[in-house]
C-alpha positions as protocol buffer text, in pm:
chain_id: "A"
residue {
  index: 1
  type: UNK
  ca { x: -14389 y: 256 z: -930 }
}
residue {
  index: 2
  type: UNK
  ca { x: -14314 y: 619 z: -1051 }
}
residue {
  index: 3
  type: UNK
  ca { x: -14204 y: 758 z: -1319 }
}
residue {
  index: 4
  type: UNK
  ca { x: -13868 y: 835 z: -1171 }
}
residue {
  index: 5
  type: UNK
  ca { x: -13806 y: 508 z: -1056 }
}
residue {
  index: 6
  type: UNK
  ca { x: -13903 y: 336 z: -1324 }
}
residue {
  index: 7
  type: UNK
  ca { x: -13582 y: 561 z: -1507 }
}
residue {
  index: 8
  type: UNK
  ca { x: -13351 y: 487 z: -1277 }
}
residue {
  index: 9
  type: UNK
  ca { x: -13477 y: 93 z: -1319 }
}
residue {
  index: 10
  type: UNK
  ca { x: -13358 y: 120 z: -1678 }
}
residue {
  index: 11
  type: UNK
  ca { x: -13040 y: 297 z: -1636 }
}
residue {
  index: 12
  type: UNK
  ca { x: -12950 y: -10 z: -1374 }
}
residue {
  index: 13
  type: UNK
  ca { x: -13038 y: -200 z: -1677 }
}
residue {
  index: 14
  type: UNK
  ca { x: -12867 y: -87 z: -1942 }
}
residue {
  index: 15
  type: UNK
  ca { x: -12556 y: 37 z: -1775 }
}
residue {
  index: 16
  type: UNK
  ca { x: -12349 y: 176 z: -2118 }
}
residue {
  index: 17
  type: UNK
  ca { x: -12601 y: 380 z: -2198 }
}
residue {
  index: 18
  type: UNK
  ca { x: -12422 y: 712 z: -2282 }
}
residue {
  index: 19
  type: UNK
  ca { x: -12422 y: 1019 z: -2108 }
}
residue {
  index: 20
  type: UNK
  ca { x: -12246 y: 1354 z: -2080 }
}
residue {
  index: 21
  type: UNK
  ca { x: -11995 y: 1203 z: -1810 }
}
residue {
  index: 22
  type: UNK
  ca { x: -11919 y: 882 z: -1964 }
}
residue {
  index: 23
  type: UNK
  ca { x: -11853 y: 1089 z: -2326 }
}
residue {
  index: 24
  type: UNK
  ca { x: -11627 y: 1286 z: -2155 }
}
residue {
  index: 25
  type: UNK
  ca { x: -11442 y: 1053 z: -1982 }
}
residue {
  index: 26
  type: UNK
  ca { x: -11409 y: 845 z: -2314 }
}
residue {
  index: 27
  type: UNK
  ca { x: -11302 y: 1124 z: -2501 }
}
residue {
  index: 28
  type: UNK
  ca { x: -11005 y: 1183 z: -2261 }
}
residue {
  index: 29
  type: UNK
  ca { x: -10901 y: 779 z: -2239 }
}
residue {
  index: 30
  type: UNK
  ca { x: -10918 y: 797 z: -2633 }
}
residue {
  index: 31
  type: UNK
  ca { x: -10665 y: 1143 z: -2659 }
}
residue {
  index: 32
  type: UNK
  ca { x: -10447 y: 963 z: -2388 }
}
residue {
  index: 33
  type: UNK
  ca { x: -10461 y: 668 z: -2625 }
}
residue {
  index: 34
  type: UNK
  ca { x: -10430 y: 878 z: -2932 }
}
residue {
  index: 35
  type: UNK
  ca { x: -10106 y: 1063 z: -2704 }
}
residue {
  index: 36
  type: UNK
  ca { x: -9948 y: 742 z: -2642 }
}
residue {
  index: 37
  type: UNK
  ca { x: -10044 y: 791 z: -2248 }
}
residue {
  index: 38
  type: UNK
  ca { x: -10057 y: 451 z: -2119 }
}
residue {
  index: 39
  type: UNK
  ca { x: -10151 y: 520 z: -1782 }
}
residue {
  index: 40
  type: UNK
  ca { x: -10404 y: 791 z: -1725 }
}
residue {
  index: 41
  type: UNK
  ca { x: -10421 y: 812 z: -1384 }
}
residue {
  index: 42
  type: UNK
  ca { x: -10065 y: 893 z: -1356 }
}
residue {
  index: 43
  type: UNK
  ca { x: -10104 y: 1165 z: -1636 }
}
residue {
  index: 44
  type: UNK
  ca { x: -10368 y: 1330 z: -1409 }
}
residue {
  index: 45
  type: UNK
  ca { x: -10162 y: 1303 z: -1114 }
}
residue {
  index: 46
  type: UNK
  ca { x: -9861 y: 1466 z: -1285 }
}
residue {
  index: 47
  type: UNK
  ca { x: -10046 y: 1764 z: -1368 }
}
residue {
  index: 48
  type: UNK
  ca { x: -10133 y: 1825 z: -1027 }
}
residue {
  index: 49
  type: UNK
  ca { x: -9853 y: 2024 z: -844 }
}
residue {
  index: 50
  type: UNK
  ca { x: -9914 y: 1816 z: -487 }
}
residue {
  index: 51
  type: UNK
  ca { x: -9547 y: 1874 z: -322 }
}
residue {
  index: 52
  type: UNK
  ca { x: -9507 y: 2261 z: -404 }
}
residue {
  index: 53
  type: UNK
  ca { x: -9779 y: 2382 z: -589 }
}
residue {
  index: 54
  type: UNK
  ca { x: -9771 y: 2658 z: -360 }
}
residue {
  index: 55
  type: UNK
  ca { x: -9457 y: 2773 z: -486 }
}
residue {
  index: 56
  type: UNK
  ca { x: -9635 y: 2858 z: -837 }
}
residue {
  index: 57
  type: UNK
  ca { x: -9468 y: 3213 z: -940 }
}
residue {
  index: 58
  type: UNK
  ca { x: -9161 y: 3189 z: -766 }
}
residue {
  index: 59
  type: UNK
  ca { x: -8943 y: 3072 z: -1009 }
}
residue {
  index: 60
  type: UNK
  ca { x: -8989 y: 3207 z: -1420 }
}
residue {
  index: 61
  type: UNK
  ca { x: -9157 y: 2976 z: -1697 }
}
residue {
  index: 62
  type: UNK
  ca { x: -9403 y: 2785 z: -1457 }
}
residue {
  index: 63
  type: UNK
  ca { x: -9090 y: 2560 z: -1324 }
}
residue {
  index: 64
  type: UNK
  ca { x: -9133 y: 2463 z: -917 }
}
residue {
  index: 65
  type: UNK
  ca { x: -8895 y: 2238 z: -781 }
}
residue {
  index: 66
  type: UNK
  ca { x: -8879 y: 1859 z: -809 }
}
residue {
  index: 67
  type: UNK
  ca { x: -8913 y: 1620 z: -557 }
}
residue {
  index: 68
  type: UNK
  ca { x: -8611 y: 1383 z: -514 }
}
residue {
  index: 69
  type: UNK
  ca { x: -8749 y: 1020 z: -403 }
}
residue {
  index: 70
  type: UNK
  ca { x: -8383 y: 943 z: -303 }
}
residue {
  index: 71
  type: UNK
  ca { x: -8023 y: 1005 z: -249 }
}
residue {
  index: 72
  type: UNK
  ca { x: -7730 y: 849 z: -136 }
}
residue {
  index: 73
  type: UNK
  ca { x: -7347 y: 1034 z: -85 }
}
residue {
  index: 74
  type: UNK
  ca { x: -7042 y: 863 z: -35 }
}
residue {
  index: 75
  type: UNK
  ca { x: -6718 y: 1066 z: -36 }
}
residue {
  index: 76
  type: UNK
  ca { x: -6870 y: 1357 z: -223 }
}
residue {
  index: 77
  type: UNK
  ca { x: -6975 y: 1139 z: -463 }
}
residue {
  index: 78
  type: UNK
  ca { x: -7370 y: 1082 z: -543 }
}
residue {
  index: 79
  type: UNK
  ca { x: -7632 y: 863 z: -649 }
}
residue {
  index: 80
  type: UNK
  ca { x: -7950 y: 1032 z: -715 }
}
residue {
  index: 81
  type: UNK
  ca { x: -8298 y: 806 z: -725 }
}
residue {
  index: 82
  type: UNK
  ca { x: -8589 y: 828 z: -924 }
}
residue {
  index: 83
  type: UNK
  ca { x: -8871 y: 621 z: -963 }
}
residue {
  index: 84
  type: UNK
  ca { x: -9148 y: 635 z: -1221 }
}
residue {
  index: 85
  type: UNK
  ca { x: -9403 y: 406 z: -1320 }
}
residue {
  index: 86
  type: UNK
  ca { x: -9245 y: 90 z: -1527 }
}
residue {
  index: 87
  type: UNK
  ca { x: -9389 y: 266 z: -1924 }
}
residue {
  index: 88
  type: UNK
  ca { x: -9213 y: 612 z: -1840 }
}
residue {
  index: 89
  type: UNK
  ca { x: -8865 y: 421 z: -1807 }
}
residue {
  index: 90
  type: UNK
  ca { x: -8923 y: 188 z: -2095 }
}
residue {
  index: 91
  type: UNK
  ca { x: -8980 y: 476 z: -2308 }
}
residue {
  index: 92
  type: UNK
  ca { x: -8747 y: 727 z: -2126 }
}
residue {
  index: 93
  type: UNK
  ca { x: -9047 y: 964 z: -2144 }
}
residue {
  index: 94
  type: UNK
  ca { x: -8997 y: 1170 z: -1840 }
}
residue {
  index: 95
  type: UNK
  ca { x: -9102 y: 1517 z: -1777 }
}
residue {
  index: 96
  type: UNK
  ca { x: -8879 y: 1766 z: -1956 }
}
residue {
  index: 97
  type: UNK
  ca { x: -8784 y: 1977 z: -1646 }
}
residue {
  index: 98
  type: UNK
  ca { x: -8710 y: 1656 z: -1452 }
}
residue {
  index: 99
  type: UNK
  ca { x: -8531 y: 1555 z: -1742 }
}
residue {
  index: 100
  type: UNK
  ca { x: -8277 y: 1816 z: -1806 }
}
residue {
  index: 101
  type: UNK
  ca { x: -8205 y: 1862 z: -1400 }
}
residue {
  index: 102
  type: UNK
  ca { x: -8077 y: 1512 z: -1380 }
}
residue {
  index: 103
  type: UNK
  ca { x: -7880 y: 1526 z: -1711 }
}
residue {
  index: 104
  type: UNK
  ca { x: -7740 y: 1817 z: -1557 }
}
residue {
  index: 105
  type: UNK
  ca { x: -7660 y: 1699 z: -1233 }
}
residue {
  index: 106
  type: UNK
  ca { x: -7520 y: 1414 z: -1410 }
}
residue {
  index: 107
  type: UNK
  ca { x: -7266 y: 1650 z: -1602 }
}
residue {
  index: 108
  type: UNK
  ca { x: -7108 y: 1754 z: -1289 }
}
residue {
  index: 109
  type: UNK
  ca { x: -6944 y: 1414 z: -1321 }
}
residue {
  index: 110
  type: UNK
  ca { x: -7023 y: 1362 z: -913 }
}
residue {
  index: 111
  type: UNK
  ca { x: -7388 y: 1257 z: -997 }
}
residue {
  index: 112
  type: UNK
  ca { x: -7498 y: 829 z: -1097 }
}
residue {
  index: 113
  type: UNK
  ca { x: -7896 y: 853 z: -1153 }
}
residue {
  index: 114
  type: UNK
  ca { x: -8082 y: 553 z: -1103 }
}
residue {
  index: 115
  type: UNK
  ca { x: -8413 y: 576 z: -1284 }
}
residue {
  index: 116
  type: UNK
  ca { x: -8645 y: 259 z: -1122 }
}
residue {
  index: 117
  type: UNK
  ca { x: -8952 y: 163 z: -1341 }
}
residue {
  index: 118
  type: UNK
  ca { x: -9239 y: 73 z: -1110 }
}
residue {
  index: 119
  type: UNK
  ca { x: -9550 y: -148 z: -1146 }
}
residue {
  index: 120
  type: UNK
  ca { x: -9887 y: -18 z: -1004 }
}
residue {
  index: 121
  type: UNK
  ca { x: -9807 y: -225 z: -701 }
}
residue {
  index: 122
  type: UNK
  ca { x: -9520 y: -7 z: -649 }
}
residue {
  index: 123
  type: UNK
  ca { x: -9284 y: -315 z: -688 }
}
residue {
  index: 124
  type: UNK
  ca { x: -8997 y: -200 z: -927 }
}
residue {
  index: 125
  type: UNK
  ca { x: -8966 y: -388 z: -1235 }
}
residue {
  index: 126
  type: UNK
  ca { x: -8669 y: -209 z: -1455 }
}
residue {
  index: 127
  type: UNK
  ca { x: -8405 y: 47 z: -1392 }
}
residue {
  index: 128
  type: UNK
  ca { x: -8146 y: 236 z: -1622 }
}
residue {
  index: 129
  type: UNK
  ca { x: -7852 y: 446 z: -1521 }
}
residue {
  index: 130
  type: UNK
  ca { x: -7720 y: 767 z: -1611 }
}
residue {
  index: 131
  type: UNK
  ca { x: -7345 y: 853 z: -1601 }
}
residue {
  index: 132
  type: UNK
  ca { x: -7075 y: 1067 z: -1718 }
}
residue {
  index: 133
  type: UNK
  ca { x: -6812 y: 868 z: -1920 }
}
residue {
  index: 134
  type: UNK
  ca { x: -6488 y: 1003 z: -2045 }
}
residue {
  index: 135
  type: UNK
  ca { x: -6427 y: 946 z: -2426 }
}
residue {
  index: 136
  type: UNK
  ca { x: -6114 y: 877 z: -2548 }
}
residue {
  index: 137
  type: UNK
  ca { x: -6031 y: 1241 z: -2691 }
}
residue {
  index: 138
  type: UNK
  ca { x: -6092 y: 1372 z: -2302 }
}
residue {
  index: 139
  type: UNK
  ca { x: -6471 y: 1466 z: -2356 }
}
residue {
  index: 140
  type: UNK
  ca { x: -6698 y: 1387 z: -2135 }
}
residue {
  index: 141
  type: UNK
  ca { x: -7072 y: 1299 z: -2216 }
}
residue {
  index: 142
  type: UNK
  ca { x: -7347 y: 1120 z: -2068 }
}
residue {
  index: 143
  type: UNK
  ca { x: -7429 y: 784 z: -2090 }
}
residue {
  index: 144
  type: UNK
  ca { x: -7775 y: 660 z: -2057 }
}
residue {
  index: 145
  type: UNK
  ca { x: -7738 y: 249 z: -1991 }
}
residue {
  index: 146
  type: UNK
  ca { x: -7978 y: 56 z: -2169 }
}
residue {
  index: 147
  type: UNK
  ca { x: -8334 y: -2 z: -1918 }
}
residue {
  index: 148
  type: UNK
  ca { x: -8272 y: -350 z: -1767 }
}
residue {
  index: 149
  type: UNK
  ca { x: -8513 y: -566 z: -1651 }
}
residue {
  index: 150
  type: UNK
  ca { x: -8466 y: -622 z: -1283 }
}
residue {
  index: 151
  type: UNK
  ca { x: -8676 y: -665 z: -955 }
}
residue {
  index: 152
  type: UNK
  ca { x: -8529 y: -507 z: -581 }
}
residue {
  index: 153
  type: UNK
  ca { x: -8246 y: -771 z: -560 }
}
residue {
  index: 154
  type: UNK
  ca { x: -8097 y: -656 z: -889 }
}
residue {
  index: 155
  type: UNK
  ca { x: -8119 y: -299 z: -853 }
}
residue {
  index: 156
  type: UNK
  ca { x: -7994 y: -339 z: -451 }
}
residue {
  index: 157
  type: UNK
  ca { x: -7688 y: -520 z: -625 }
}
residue {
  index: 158
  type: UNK
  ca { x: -7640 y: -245 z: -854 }
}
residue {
  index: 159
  type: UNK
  ca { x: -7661 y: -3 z: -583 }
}
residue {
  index: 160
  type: UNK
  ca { x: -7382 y: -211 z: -373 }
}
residue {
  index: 161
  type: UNK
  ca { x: -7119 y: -248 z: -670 }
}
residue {
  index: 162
  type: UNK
  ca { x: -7211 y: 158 z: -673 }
}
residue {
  index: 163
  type: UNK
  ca { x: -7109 y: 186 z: -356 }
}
residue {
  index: 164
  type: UNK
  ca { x: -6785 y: -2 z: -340 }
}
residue {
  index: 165
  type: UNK
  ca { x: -6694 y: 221 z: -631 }
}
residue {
  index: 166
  type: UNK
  ca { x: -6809 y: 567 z: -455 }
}
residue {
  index: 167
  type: UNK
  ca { x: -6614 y: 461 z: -158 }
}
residue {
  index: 168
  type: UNK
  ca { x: -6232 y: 381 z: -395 }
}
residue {
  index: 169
  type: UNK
  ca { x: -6298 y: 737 z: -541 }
}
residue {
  index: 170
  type: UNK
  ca { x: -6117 y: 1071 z: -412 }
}
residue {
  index: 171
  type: UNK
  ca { x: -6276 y: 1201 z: -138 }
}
residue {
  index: 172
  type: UNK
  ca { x: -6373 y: 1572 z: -224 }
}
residue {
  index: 173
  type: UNK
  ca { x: -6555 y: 1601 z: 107 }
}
């Protein structure tokens, strides 16, 4: 046996052993620990502009567009669809720029959001909802609901009471 193999024999053997990739690699689990990121494969994904990263420089401030993962429109009236991993709902910790569009959007008074919470198996297990509600003095302001636990047949439930209510409201279309 050579010398070479017999290195690689004790690697196999003592698999922990440190090295410049595993310290790495630790160091960034223990700042996304230390950052309260529970998931750190969806940080990295995130950061990586996959839908229009080619759009970089278009717009000012490094902002490129969102995707939307869903819409619905009934009588000029819409429901706009999000879905995040399951931790990013329960701690309404979504990105800033995402963030502000869809409080914005909400504003306009013709906008519900539905934010869906997903588990890695892509199976949704929470949901909140964003909506403009008139205040007694006449302002309006919007209402984030509280996230609810709740699986597809909830949140398809919640969707079908939204659309019996799109469908009684004046048509602006």
């Amino acid at each position: 046996m050579n010398e070479e193999q017999l290195n690689l024999d004790e690697w196999v053997k003592c698999p922990t052993r440190p090295n410049r990739e595993f310290s790495s690699a630790q160091k960034f689990l223990d700042a996304c620990s230390d950052s309260n990121i529970r998931n750190p494969m969806f940080y990295i994904q995130s950061l990586h502009p996959r839908l229009f990263g080619w759009m970089k420089g278009a717009f000012p401030r490094g902002i490129l567009p969102t995707d939307i993962d869903g819409e619905v429109e009934i009588g000029g009236r819409f429901l706009r669809i999000e879905s995040k991993h399951e931790d990013s709902i329960r701690s309404e910790n979504i990105p800033m720029g995402q963030h502000c569009a869809l409080y914005r959007l909400t504003e306009t008074g013709f906008f519900h959001v539905l934010l869906i919470g997903i588990e890695e198996s892509s199976e949704p297990t929470c949901y909140q909802i964003w909506r403009l509600k008139k205040g007694a003095d006449g302002a309006s302001e919007v209402q984030k609901s509280p996230v609810k636990e709740g699986g597809r047949a909830e949140i398809r439930d919640w969707c079908s009471k939204w659309s019996v209510w799109a469908d009684k409201q004046e048509n602006f279309t």
